[in-house]
MITOR-810141 format. One record per residue (C-alpha): y, x, z; residue in three letters. Coordinates in steps of 0.02 Angstrom, whole numbers, padded with zeros to 5 digits, always signed. Each point is the difference from the previous one (the first is absolute). Layout:
BEGIN
YXZALA...
***
This chain:
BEGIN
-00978+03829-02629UNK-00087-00099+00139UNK-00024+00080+00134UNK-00144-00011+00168UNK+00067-00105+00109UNK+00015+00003+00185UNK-00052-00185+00017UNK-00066-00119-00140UNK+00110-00120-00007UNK+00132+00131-00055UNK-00043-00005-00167UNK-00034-00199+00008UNK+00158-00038-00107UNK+00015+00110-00121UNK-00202+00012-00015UNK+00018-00212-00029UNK+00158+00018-00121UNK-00135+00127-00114UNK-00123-00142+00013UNK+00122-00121-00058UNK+00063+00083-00145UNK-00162+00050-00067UNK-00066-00196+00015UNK+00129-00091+00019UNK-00020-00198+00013UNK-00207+00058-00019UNK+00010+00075+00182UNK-00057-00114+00133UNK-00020+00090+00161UNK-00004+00188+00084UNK-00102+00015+00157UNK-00015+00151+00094UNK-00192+00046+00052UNK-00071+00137+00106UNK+00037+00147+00120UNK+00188-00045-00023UNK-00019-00175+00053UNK-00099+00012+00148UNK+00149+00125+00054UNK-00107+00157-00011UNK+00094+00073-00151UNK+00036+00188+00019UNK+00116+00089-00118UNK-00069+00099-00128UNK-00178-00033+00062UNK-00036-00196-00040UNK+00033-00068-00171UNK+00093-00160-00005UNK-00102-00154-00065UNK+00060-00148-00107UNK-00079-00148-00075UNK+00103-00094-00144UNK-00037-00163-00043UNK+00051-00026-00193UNK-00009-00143-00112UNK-00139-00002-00120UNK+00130+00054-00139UNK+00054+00138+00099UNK-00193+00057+00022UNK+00016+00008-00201UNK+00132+00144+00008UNK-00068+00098+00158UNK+00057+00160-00098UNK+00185-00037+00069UNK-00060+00052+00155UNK-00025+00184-00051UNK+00162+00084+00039UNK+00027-00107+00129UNK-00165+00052+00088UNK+00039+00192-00065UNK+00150-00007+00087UNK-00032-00078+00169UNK-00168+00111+00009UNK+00133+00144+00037UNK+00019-00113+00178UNK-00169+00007+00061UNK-00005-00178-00085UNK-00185-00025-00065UNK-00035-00076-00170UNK+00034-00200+00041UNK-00147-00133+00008UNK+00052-00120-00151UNK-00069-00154+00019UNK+00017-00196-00051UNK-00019-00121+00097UNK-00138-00091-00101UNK-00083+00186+00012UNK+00024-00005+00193UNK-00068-00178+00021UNK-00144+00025-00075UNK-00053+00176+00069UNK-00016-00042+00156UNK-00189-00050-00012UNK-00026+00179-00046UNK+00132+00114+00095UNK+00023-00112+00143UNK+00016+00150+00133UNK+00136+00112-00105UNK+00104-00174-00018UNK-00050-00028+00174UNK+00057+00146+00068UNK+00178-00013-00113UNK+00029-00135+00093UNK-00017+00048+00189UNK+00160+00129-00044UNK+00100-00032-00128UNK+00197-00022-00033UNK+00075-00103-00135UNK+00146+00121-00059UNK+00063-00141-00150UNK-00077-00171-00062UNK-00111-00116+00044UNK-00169+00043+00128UNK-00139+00001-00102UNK-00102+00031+00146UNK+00026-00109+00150UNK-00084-00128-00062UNK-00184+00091-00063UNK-00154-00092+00088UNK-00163+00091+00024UNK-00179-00050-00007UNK-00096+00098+00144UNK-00176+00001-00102UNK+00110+00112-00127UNK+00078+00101+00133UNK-00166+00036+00080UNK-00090+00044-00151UNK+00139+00126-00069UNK-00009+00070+00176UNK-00166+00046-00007UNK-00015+00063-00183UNK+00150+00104+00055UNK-00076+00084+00169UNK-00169+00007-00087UNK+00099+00119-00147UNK+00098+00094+00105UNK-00157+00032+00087UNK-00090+00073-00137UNK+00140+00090-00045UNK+00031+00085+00174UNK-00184+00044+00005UNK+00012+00077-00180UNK+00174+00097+00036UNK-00063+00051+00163UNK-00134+00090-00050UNK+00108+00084-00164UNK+00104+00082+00160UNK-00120+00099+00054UNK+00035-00012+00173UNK+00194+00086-00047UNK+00131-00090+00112UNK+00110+00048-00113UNK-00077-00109-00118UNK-00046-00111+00126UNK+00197-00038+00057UNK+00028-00037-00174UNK-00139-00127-00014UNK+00058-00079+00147UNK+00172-00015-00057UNK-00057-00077-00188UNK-00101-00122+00071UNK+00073-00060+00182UNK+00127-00105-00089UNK-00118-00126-00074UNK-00063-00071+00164UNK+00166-00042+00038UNK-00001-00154-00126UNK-00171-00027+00053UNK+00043-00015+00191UNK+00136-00114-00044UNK-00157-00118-00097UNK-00085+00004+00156UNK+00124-00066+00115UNK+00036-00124-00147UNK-00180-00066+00022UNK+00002+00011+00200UNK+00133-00117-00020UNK+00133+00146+00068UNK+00182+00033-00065UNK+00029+00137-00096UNK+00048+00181+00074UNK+00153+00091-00072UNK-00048+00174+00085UNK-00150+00093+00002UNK-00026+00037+00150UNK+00011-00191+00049UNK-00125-00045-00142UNK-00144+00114+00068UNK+00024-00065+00177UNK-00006-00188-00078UNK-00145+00035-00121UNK-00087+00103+00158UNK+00002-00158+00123UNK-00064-00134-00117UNK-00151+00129-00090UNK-00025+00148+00124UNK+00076+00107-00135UNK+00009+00180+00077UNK+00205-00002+00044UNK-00016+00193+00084UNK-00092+00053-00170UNK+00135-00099-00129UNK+00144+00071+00098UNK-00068+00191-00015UNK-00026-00023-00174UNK+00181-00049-00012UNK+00056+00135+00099UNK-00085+00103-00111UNK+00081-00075-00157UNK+00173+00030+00072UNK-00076+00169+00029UNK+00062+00000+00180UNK-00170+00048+00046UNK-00090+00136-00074UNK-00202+00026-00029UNK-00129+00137+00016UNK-00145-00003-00102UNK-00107-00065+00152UNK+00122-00139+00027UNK+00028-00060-00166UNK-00191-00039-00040UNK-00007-00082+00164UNK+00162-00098-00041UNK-00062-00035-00154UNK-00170-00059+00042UNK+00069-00119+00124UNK+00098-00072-00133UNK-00132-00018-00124UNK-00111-00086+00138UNK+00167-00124+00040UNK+00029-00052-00173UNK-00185-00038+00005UNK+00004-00109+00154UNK+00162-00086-00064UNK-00106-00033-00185UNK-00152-00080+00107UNK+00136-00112+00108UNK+00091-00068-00143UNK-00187-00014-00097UNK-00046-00124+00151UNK+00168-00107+00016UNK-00003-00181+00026UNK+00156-00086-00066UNK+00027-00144+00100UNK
***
């Protein structure tokens, strides 16, 4: 039975020799995505990401994958992203910041790297960025007000929704023309000094989300007004952006 491992690339070999056997000659590459490779994996908290490249024939017979992903889900191992590369290729016009973003961490655990390579056109950066502020907007405004005013509720709401402007950051810096941040921390101070992004604010909020900081009622509608108001001045900036 797998078992949660202390560090990823524990289960690496045994996790590839699955993949293998299930697709044989049809699998083309494993790449390791996410929390785990920007070396912020924590044992039995973060799931364990993995994109699979398969042939088009092996796409045909994705149900070979079940017990392998039944299995491997007993590690903390999240249901694979299976993809081909014609599928990657031409997806980029239309998920350009989640490829983006795969690509500013990643580890290639067996196979060829499917994502080295990937080019990005700004214009399509820019505009996912600010259809995806502008939603998350909305949808902060509309969750916000379903708290009513709990910080309970409130810390949860944080935590649910904090993780998306992570890959959005990481868009930003790719249209300032800034390599890509591993850490969070490093991300908000980068995004901060090239839009005026609130740093203080983002790094509270993450606080919060690790819940090593704790809110009162009071606090948490401040908080959460002051985030509100940021993703709003973040939507405006991005709304405004010259590429050059």
């Amino acid at each position: 039975m797998a078992k949660t491992p202390q560090k990823p690339e524990e289960i690496f070999e045994a996790f590839t020799a699955d993949c293998k056997a299930a697709f044989g000659a049809d699998l083309e590459s494993i790449i390791l995505y996410g929390s785990a490779a920007r070396g912020e994996y924590v044992q039995h908290v973060s799931d364990i990401n993995f994109m699979i490249m398969l042939s088009e024939a092996g796409m045909q017979r994705l149900a070979a994958a079940m017990p392998l992903v039944a299995k491997w889900s007993k590690a903390r191992v999240a249901t694979p992203l299976f993809l081909t590369k014609d599928y990657l290729t031409s997806s980029l016009d239309v998920f350009p910041i989640e490829f983006l973003n795969m690509q500013a961490a990643y580890q290639v655990v067996w196979g060829r790297d499917a994502l080295k390579h990937l080019a990005f056109d700004k214009r399509l950066v820019r505009l996912q960025a600010e259809r995806e502020l502008k939603g998350k907007l909305l949808q902060l405004r509309e969750r916000f007000i379903e708290t009513g005013g709990s910080a309970k509720k409130i810390t949860g709401l944080i935590g649910l929704s904090l993780p998306a402007f992570a890959s959005i950051f990481q868009a930003i810096l790719f249209l300032q023309d800034t390599p890509p941040c591993t850490k969070l921390t490093d991300l908000i101070a980068a995004t901060a000094s090239t839009t005026g992004l609130n740093s203080q604010l983002f790094e509270t909020l993450a606080s919060v989300r690790k819940k090593t900081k704790k809110l009162k009622d009071a606090e948490a509608l401040s908080l959460m007004e002051s985030y509100i108001k940021e993703v709003k001045n973040l939507a405006m900036h991005i709304d405004i952006f010259h590429i050059k």
